[in-house]
N, C-alpha and C positions, 0 to 999 in steps of 0.2 A: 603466285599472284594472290592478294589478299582479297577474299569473299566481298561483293558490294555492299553486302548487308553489315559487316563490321566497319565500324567505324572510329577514329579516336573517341568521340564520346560514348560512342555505349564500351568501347575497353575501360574508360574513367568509372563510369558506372555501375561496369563489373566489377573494380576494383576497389569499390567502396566498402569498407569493414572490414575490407583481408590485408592481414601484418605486412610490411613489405619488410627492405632494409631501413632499420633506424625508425623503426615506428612500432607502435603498441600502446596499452592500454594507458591513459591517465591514474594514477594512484590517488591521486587525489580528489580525481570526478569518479570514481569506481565506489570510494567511501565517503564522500560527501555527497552525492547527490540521491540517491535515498533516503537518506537522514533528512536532508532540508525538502523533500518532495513531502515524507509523514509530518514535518514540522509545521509546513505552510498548509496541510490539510489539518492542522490542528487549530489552525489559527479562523477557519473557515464560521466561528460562532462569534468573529470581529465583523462581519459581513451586515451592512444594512437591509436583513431581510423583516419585513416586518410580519408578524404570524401569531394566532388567539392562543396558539396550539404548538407545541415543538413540533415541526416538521423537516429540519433540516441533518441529516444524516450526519451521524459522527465520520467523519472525511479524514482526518488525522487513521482511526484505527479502522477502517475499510482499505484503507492504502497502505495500512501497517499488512495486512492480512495479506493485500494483494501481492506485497513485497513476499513475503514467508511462504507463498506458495508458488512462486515463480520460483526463488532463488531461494530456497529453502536454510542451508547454513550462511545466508549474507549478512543476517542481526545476531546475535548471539541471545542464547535464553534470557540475560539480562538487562539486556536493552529495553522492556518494557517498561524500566521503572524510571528510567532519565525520560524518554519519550510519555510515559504518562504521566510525569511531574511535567514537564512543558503540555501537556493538554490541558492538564489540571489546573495552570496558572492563566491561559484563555477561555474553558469552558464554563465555567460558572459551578462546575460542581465540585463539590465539600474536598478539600485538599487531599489527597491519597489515594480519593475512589479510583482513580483512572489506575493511579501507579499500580493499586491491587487488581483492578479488570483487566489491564493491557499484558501485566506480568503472569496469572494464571492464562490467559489467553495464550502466549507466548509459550507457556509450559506445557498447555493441551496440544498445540500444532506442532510442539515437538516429539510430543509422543505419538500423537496420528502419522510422522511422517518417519517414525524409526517403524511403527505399524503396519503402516499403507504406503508404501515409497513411491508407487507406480498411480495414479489419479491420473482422470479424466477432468476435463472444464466441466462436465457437470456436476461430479465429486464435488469437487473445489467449491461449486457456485453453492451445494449444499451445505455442505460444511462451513462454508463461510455465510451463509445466509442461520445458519443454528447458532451459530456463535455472533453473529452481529444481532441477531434478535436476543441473546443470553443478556449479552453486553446493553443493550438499551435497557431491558427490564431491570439487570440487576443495578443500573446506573440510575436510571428511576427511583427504583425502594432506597439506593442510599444516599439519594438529595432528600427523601423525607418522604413520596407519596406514588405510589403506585397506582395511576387510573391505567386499566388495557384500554380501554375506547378511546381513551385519549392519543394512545402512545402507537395504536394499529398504523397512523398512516406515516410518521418513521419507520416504524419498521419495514413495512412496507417499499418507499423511498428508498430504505438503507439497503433490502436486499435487491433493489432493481437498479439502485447504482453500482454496484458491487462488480458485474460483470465492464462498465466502463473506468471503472476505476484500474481492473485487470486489465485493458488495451491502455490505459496512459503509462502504468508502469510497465509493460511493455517496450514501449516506444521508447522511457525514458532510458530502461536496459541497452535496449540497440545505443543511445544516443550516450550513455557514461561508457560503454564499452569500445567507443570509435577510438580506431589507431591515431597517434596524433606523433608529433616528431618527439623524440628523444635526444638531447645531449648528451 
């Protein structure tokens, strides 16, 4: 006699995410939705925010970052340089910078993670708060001017987004990873 507390919906509910027959991951949502997740956070400097001051976080390479230490081999080292040329062509700043910030970026977190394999969320949230404050200054000096008083409260911003940026790519993992039918 089956438990009154099991139900058919909470059985559906347990069975959400786990392979059945004839089901598994999309190939398709596995490597595209990533890509167009860092893409549309690069597009985030199209946004009508109005500001005396840059304030608004680079969001394309927070969510690059997020990605790389969630799923560490999902980009490859050289993914920085397609993905910084699409930032470069939204951000405003001088054609390359990104491709060269996003792609040494991408070559430090590959070495921190052949390094340090094993990180905590607060590792991560430092490391990723070191190099998104690297990344603003040195994206600063190469649009032409470097003010810190100016550039403190991005920074800022960008390492206090950093840790919600890490639960939407999160969610977004759970949500490219769901079993789906297979022919």
């Amino acid at each position: 006699m089956p438990s009154p507390l099991v139900s058919p919906i909470t059985d559906f509910v347990r069975g959400i995410g786990k392979p059945g027959i004839n089901r598994g991951p999309s190939t398709l949502l596995a490597v595209a939705l990533p890509l167009l997740l860092v893409m549309a956070g690069s597009l985030s400097p199209t946004w009508p925010v109005i500001a005396a001051a840059p304030v608004m976080p680079p969001l394309g390479f927070i969510l690059l970052l997020a990605w790389q230490h969630l799923r560490p081999g999902l980009f490859p080292v050289w993914a920085g340089l397609p993905l910084g040329l699409f930032d470069d062509l939204f951000s405003g700043q001088p054609l390359g910078s990104a491709v060269l910030l996003w792609s040494l970026a991408m070559i430090l977190l590959d070495i921190l993670e052949v390094r340090f394999p094993w990180r905590g969320v607060v590792q991560n949230w430092l490391v990723g708060g070191a190099i998104i404050t690297g990344y603003v200054l040195l994206s600063a000096q190469l649009a032409g001017g470097l003010d810190l008083p100016l550039l403190l409260p991005q920074i800022a911003l960008s390492i206090l987004a950093y840790p919600l940026a890490a639960r939407l790519v999160g969610a977004v993992d759970r949500l490219r990873l769901i079993p789906i039918r297979k022919y």
